[in-house]
C-alpha positions as CSV (number, residue, x, y, z in Angstrom):
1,X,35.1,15.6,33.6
2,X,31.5,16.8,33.9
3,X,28.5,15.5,32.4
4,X,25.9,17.5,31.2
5,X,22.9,15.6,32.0
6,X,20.6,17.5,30.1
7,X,21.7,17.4,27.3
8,X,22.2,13.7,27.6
9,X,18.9,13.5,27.7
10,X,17.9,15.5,25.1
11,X,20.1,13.5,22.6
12,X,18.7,10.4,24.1
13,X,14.9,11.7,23.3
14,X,15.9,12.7,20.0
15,X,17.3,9.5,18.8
16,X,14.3,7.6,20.2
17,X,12.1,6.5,17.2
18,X,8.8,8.7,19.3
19,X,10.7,11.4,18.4
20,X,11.3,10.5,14.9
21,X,7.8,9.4,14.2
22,X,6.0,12.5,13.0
23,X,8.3,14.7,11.4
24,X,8.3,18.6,11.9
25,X,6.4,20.8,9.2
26,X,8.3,21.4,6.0
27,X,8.3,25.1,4.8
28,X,8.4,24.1,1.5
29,X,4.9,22.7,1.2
30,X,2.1,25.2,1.0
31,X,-0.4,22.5,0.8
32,X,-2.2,21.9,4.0
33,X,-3.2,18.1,3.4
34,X,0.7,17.2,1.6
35,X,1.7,19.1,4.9
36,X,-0.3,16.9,7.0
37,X,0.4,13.7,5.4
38,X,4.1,14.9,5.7
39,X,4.2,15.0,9.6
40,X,1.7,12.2,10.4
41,X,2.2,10.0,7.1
42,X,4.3,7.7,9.3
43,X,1.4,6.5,11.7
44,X,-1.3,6.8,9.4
45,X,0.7,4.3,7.3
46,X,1.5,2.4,10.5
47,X,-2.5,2.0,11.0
48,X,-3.1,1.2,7.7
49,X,-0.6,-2.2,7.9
50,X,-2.3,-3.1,11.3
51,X,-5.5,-3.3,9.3
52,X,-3.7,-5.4,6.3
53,X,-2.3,-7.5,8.9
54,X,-5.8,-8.2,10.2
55,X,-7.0,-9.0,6.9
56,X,-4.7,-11.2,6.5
57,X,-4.9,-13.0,9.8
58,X,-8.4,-12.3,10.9
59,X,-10.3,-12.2,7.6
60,X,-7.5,-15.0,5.7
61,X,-7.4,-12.6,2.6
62,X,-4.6,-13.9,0.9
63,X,-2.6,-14.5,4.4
64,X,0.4,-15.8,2.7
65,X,1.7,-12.7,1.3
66,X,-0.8,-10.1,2.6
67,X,1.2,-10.7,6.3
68,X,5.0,-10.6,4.7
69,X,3.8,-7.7,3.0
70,X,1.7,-5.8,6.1
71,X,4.7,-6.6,8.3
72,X,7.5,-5.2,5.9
73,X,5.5,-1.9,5.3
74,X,5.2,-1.7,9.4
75,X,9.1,-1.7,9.5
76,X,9.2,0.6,6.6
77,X,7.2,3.1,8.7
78,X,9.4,2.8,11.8
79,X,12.7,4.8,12.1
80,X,15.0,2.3,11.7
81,X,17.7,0.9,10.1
82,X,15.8,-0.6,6.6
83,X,19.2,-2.2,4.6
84,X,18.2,-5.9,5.3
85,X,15.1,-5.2,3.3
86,X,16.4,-2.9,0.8
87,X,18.8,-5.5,0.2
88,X,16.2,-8.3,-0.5
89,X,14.1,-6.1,-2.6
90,X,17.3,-5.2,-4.7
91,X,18.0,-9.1,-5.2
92,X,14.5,-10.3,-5.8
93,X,12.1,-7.3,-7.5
94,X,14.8,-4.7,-8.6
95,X,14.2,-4.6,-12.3
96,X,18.1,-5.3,-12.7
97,X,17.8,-8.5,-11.2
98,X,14.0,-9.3,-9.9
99,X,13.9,-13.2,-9.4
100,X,11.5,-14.1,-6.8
101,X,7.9,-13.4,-9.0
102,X,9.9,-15.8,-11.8
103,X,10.6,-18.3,-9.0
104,X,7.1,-18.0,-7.8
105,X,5.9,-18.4,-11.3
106,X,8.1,-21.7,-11.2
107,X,6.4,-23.1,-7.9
108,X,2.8,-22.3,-9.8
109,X,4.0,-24.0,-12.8
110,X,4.3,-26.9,-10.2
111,X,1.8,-27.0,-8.7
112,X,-0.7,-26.8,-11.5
113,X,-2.6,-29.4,-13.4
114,X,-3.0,-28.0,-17.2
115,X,-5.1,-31.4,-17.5
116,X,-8.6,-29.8,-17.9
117,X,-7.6,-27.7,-20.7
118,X,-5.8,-30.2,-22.8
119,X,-9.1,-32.3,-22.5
120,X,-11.0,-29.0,-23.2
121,X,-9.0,-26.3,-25.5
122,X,-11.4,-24.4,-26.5
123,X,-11.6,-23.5,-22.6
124,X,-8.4,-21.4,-23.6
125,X,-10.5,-19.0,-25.2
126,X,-12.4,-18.1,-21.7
127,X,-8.7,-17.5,-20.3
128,X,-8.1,-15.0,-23.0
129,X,-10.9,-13.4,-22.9
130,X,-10.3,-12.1,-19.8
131,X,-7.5,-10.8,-20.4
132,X,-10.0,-8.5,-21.7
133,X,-10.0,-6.5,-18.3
134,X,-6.0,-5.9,-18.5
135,X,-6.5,-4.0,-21.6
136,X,-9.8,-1.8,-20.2
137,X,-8.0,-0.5,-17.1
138,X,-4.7,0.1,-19.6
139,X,-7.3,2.6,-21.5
140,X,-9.2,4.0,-18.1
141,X,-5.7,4.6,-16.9
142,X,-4.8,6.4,-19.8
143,X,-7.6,8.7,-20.3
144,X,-6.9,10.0,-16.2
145,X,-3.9,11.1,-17.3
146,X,-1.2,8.3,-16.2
147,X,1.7,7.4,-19.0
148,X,1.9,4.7,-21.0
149,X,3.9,3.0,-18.7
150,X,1.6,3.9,-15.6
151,X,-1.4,2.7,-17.4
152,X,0.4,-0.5,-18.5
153,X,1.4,-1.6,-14.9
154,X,-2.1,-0.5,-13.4
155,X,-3.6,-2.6,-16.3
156,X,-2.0,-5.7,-15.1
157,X,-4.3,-5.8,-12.3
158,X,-6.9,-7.4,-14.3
159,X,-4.9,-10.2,-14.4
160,X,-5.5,-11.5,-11.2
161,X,-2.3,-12.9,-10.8
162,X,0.5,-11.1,-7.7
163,X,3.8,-12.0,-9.5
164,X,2.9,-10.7,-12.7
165,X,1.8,-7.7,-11.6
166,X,4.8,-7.2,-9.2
167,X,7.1,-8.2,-12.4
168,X,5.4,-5.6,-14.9
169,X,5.1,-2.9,-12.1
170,X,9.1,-3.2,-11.3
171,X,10.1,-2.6,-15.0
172,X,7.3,-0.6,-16.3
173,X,6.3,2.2,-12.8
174,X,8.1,1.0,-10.2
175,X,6.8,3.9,-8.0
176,X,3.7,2.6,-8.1
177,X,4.4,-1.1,-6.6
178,X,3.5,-0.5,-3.0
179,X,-0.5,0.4,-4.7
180,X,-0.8,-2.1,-7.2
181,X,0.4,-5.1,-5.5
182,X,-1.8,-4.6,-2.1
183,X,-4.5,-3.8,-5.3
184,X,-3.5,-6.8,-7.0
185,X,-3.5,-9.2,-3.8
186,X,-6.4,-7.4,-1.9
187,X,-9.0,-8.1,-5.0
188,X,-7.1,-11.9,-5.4
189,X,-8.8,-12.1,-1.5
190,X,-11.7,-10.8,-3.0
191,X,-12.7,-12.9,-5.7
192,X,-15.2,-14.5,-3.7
193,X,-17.2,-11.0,-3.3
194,X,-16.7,-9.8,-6.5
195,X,-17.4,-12.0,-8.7
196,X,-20.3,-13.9,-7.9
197,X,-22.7,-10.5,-8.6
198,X,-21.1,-10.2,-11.8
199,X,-21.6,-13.8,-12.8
200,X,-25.5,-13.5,-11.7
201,X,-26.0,-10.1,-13.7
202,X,-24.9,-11.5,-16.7
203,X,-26.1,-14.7,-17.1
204,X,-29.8,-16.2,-16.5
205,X,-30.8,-19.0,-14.5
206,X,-31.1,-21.4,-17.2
207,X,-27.8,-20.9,-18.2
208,X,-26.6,-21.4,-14.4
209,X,-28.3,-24.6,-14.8
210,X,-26.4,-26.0,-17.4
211,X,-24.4,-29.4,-16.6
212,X,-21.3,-29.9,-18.6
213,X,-20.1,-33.7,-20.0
214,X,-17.4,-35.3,-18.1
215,X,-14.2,-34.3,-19.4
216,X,-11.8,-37.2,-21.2
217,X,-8.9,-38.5,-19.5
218,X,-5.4,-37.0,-20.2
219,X,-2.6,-39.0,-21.0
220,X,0.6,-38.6,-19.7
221,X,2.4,-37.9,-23.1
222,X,0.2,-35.3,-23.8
223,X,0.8,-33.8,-20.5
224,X,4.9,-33.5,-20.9
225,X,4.3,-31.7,-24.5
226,X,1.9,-29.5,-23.5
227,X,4.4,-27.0,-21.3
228,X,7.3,-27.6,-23.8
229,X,4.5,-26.1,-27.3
230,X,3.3,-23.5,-24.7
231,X,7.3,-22.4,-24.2
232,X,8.1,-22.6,-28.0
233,X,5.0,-21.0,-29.1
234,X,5.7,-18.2,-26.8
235,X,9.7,-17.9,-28.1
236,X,8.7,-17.3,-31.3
237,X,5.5,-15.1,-31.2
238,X,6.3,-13.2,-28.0
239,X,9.8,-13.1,-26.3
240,X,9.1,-10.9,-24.0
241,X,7.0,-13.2,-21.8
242,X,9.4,-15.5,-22.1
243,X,10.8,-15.5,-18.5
244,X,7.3,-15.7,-16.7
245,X,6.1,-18.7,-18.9
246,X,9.4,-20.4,-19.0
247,X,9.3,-20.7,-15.5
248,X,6.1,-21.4,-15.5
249,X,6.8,-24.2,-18.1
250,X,9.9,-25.6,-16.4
251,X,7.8,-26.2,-13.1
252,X,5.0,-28.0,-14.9
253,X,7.3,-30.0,-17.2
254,X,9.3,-30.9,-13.5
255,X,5.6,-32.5,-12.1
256,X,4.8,-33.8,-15.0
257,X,7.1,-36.2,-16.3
258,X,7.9,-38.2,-12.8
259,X,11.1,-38.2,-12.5
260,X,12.3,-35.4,-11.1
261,X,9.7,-35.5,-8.2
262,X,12.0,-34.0,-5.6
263,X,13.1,-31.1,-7.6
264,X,8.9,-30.2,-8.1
265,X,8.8,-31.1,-4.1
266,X,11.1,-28.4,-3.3
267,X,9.6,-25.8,-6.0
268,X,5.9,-26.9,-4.8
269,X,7.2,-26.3,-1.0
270,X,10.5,-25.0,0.7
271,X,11.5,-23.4,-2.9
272,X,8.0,-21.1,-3.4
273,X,7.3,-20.8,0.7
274,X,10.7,-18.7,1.0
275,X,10.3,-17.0,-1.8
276,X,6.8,-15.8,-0.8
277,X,8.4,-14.6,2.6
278,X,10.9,-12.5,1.0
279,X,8.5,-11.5,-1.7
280,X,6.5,-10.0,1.0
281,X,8.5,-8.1,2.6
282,X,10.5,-6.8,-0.2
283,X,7.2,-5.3,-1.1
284,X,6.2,-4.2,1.8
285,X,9.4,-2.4,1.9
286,X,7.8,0.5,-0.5
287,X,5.1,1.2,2.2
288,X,6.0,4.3,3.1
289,X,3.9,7.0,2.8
290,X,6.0,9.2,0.5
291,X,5.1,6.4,-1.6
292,X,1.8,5.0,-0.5
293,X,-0.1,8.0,0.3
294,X,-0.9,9.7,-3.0
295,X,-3.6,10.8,-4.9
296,X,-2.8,8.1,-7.2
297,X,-3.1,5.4,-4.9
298,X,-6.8,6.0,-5.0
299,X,-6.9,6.3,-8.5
300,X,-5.3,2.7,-9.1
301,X,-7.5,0.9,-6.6
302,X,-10.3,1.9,-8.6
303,X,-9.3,1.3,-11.6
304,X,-8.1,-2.1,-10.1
305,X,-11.3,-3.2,-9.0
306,X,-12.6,-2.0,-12.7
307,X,-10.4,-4.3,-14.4
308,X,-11.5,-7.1,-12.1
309,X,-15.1,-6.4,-12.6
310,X,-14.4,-6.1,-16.7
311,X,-12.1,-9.5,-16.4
312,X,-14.6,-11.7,-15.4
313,X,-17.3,-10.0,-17.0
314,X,-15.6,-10.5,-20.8
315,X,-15.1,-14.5,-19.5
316,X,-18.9,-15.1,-19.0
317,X,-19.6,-12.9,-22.2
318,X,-17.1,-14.9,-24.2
319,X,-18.8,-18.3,-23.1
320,X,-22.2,-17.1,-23.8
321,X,-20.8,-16.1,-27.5
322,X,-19.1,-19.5,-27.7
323,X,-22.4,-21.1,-27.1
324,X,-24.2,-19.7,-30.1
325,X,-22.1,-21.4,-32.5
326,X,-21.6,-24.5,-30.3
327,X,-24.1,-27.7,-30.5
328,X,-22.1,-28.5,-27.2
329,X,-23.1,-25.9,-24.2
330,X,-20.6,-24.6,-22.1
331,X,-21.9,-23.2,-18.8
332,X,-21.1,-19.6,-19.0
333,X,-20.0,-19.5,-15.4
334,X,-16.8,-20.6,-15.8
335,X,-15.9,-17.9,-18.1
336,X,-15.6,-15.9,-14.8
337,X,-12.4,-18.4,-14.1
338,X,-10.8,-17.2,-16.9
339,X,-9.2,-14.8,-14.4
340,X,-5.4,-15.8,-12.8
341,X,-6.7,-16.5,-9.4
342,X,-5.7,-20.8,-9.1
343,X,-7.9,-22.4,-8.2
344,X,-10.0,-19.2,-6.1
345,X,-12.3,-18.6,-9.0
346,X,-13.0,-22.0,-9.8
347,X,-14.1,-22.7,-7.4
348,X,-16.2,-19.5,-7.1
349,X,-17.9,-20.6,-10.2
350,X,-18.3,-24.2,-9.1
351,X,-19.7,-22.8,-6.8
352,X,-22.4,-20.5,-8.0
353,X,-23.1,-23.6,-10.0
354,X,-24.3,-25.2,-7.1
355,X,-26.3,-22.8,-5.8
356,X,-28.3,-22.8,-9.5
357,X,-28.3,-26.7,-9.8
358,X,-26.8,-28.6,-6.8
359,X,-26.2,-31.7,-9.5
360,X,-24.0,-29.2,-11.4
361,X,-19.9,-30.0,-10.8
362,X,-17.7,-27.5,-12.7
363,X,-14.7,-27.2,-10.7
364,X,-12.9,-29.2,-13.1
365,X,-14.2,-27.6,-15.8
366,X,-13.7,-24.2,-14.7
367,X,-10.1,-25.6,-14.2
368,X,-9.5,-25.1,-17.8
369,X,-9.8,-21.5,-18.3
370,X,-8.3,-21.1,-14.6
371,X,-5.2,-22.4,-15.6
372,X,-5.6,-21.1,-19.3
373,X,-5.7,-17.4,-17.5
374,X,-2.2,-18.2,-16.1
375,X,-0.9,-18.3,-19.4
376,X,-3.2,-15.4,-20.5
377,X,-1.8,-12.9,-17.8
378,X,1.8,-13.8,-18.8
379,X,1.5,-13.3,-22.4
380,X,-0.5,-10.0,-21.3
381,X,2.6,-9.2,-19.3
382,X,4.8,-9.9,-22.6
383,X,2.8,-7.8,-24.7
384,X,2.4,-4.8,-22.0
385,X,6.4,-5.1,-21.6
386,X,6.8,-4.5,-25.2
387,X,4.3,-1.8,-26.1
388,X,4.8,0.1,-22.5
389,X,8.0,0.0,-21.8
C-alpha cells in the first residue's frame, strides 16, 4: 500500500490549530472591518485575554474572577474542543438552570456583617440611592437604541455587584454577557480610581471633615431577624428578587445564629471558592469574538462606567440631602458606599476620610450603606426582571 506523503502532510497542517486560527475571508461580508475582525478576530481576542490576565495578576483587579474569566475566553479563542465549558456554563449561568451567581450570593450572604446598618437604618437610604445609577444607564441605553431588555442588563452595571449582573444578563441579553460582566468586574477593580474624584467634586472640605458618633452595639437577636424581615419583605413586595436575596438571606442567617458554623465555613470557603472558579470560566466561555467584538461592546463599557459614575454620585447627593433635615450629620462620603462593591468602597470612603481629617474612622459606617447596596442591587435585579423581561 502506498502512502501519499503529501497529502499526509497537508491534512496534518490543516488540522493544526495555526491553521485554524485566522479563518479565510467570507464572501458574504462586504464590510472591510466585519471582514477583518472575521479572519483575525481569534488573535485579537487572544491578546485581549493576555491583557485581562495581567490585570488580574499584575495589577490584582479583581484577580479572583478576572483570571477564571481571562483564562476561559483564551480557550474559547483556541480551536479546540470547548464541551467541558459549554457544559459548566449550561449548569451554572444558562437561564434554565443558572446556579452559581445564587450560590455566590449565598457565600456573600456569609460572609457579611449587616451589623452597621441595623445600628444605622437610615444608612439604607445611601444603598438605595445608588441604585440610582442602575436606572440612568437603563435610560442612556435606551435612548442609543438597545431594547428594553438590552438596556435592562447594561443597567445592572451600576450595581457594582458581578453575580447580579451575570444573573440579569443570562435571562434578560444573554448575548451581551461576555461585555457586561468584564464591564461589571473591570469597574468593581476600579472603584478605587473612580470614585474618589467623584466624591471630591461633590462634596467640600468641611463636609470631608465631618466625624460620625460611634455606632451602638448590635445584639445578637436582632442580628438573626434581620435576614429572615429582609426575606419576607422581599416575598411579598417583590418575588422576583426572591432567589438573589434568599440566598443571600440563607447565608447570613447560617453566620449569624452560631450554630451552624460549619455549614457558613464551607459557604464562606470551599462552597464560594469553587463556585467562583467555574463562574469564571463559564463566562469566559462567551469570549469569542463573534460575541465580544462588536460595536456594542463599546457602547456598554461606556455606558458602564456612566452608571458607576451616576451610582456613587446619587449616594453622596442623597447624604448631603439627608443632612439638611438631620440635627445628626452624616459624612456624605459614605454615600459613595452605597454601591455593591463589599467592602472595596468602604473602604474607599474611609479612606478619603482620612485624607480630609486623619481622626475621621468611617469604615464602619460606610459599612451600612455597603452592605445596604447588596440588598439594593438585588431588589434592582427583581424589579429589572419584571419590567424587562
Amino acid at each position: 500500500m502506498s502512502i501519499d506523503i503529501a497529502s499526509g502532510f497537508k491534512s496534518l497542517w490543516e488540522s493544526t490549530g495555526i491553521m485554524n486560527f485566522v479563518l479565510p475571508p467570507d464572501s458574504l461580508i462586504s464590510n472591510p472591518i466585519e471582514q477583518f475582525l472575521h479572519m483575525y478576530g481569534m488573535p485579537i481576542m487572544v491578546v485581549i485575554c493576555l491583557f485581562l490576565l495581567w490585570l488580574g495578576i499584575k495589577k490584582q483587579f479583581e484577580p479572583l474572577l478576572l483570571v477564571p474569566i481571562a483564562f476561559g475566553g483564551l480557550i474559547a479563542n483556541f480551536p479546540c474542543d470547548h464541551s467541558f465549558q459549554a457544559f459548566v456554563y449550561k449548569v451554572g449561568i444558562d437561564p434554565a438552570i443558572g446556579i452559581f451567581p445564587l450560590i455566590i450570593f449565598m457565600g456573600v450572604g456569609a460572609m457579611t456583617d449587616f451589623g452597621p446598618l441595623i445600628a444605622n437604618p437610615k444608612t439604607a437610604l445611601l444603598g438605595g440611592a445608588a441604585q440610582f445609577g442602575i436606572f440612568g444607564a437603563l435610560l442612556l441605553a435606551l435612548c442609543l437604541g438597545f431594547t428594553p431588555a438590552e438596556a435592562g442588563a447594561i443597567g445592572i452595571i451600576g450595581g457594582a455587584d458581578g453575580p447580579t449582573s451575570i444573573f440579569v444578563t443570562s435571562r434578560l441579553a444573554e448575548h451581551l454577557l461576555p461585555a457586561i460582566a468584564v464591564a461589571a468586574y473591570s469597574y468593581m477593580a476600579l472603584v478605587p480610581v473612580i470614585q474618589p474624584p467623584i466624591m471630591k467634586l461633590l462634596t467640600t472640605e468641611e463636609e470631608r471633615k465631618i466625624q460620625m458618633t460611634q455606632l451602638r452595639e448590635v445584639s445578637k437577636r436582632e442580628k438573626i431577624a434581620f435576614p429572615l424581615v429582609v426575606l419576607i419583605l422581599c416575598a411579598i413586595l417583590l418575588p422576583d428578587a426572591c432567589p438573589l436575596v434568599g440566598m443571600l438571606t440563607f447565608g447570613n442567617l447560617c453566620k449569624e445564629c452560631g450554630v451552624v458554623d460549619r455549614l457558613s465555613d464551607t459557604m464562606q470557603n470551599a462552597l464560594i471558592n469553587i463556585i467562583t472558579i467555574f463562574l469564571g470560566l463559564a463566562v469566559g466561555s462567551k469570549l469569542s469574538a463573534a460575541k465580544f467584538l462588536t460595536p456594542e461592546t463599546l457602547k456598554i463599557l461606556v455606558l458602564g462606567i456612566l452608571a458607576f459614575g451616576l451610582a456613587t454620585a446619587a449616594g453622596v447627593l442623597m447624604a448631603k440631602l439627608m443632612n439638611c433635615f438631620s440635627k445628626t450629620k452624616i459624612n456624605p462620603l459614605i454615600g459613595a458606599a452605597g454601591v455593591s462593591a463589599v467592602p472595596m468602597a468602604a473602604r474607599v470612603a474611609n479612606k478619603v476620610g482620612l485624607e480630609a481629617n486623619p481622626q475621621n474612622f468611617l469604615l464602619m459606617h460606610a459599612m451600612g450603606p455597603n452592605v445596604a447596596g447588596v440588598i439594593g442591587s438585588a431588589v434592582a435585579a427583581g424589579v429589572l426582571l419584571a419590567l424587562c423581561h
